[in-house]
C-alpha positions as CSV (number, residue, x, y, z in Angstrom):
1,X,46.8,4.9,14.6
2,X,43.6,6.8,13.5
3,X,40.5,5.5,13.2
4,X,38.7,5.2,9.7
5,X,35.2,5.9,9.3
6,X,33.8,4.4,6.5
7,X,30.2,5.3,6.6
8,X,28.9,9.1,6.1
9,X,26.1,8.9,9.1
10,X,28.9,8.0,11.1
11,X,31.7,10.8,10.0
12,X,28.4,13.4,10.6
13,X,28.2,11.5,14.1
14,X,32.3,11.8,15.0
15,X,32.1,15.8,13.7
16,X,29.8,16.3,15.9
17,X,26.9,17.6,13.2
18,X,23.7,15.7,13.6
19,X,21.8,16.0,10.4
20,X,18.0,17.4,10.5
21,X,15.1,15.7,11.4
22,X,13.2,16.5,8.8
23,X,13.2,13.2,7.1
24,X,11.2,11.7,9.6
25,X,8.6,14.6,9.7
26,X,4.7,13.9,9.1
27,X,3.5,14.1,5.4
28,X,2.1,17.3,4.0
29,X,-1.3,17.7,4.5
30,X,-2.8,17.1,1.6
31,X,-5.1,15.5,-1.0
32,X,-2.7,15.8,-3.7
33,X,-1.1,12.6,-5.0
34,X,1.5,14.3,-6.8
35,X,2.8,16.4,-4.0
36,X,2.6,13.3,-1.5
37,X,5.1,11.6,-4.7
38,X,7.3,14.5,-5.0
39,X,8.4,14.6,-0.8
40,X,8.9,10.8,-0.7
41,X,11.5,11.9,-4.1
42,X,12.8,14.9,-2.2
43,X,13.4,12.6,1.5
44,X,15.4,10.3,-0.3
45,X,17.3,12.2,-2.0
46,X,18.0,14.6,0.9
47,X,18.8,11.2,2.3
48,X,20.9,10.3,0.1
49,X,23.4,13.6,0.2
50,X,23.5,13.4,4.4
51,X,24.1,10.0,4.6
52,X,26.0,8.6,1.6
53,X,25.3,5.6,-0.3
54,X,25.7,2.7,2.0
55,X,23.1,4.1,3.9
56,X,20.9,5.5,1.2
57,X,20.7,1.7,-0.1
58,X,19.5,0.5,3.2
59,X,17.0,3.9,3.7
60,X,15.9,2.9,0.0
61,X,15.0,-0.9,0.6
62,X,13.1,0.1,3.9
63,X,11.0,2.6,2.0
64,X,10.6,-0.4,-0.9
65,X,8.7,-3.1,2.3
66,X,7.1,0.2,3.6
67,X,5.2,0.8,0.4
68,X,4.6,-3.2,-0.3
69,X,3.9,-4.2,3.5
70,X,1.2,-0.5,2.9
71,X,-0.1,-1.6,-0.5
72,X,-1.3,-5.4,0.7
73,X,-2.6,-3.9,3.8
74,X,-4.8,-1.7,1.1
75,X,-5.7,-4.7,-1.0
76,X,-6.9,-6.8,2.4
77,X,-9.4,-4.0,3.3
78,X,-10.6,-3.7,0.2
79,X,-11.2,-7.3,0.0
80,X,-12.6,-7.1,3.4
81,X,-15.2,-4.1,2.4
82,X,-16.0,-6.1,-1.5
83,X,-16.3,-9.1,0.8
84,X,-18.7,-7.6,3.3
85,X,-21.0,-6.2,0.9
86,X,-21.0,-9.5,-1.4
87,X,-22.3,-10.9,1.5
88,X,-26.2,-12.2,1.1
89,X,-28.8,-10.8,3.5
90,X,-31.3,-12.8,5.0
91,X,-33.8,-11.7,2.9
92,X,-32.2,-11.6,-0.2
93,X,-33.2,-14.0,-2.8
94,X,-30.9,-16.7,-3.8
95,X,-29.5,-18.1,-7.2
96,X,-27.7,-20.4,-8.6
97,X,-26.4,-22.0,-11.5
98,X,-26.8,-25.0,-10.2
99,X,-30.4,-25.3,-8.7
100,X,-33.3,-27.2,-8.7
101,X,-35.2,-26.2,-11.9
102,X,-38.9,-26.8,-12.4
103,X,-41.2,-25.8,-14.9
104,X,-44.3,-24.7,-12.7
105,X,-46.1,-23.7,-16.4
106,X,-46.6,-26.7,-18.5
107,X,-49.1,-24.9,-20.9
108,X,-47.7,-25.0,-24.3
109,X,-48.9,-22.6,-27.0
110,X,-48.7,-24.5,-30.1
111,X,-50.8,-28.0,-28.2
112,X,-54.3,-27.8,-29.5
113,X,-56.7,-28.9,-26.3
């Protein structure tokens, strides 16, 4: 009886060809959005040919908590920096809505003396 390999990772893996590592190779160097875009694009699609779908679908949700678990990480240090430089000084002066008001001026223009 011969065994039957169902997923493609694991036929590369029995043939004895061990696909490239370029999929987990550092990111460009660069300042370009666009290019950063287009290798994420070209990883998982080279990901997808080498090691068929079953595998592409788990590659593909990873990559999906990657970039959510990346973007709240950017939106707590943002918050953090807007935070820390909201943040009154000592010698700052302070309002409020809701303070004590007094009128320190209680001339009035149109009172005859």
């Amino acid at each position: 009886m011969t065994d039957v390999i169902i997923e493609h990772a694991d036929a590369c893996r029995a043939s004895g060809h061990t696909p490239s590592h370029a999929f987990a190779a550092p990111p460009p160097e660069t300042e370009e959005p666009a290019r950063l875009v287009g290798e994420i694009f070209k990883r998982l699609s080279g990901c997808q040919s080498t090691y068929g779908e079953a595998s592409f679908i788990r590659i593909a949700r990873a990559v999906l908590v990657a970039l959510g678990k990346a973007a709240l990480e950017e939106s707590e240090l943002q918050a953090r920096r807007l935070r820390e430089r909201t943040v009154p000084s000592r010698n700052d002066v302070r309002v409020s809505a809701t303070a004590h008001r007094m009128d320190f001026d209680t001339w009035d223009p149109g009172e005859r003396d």
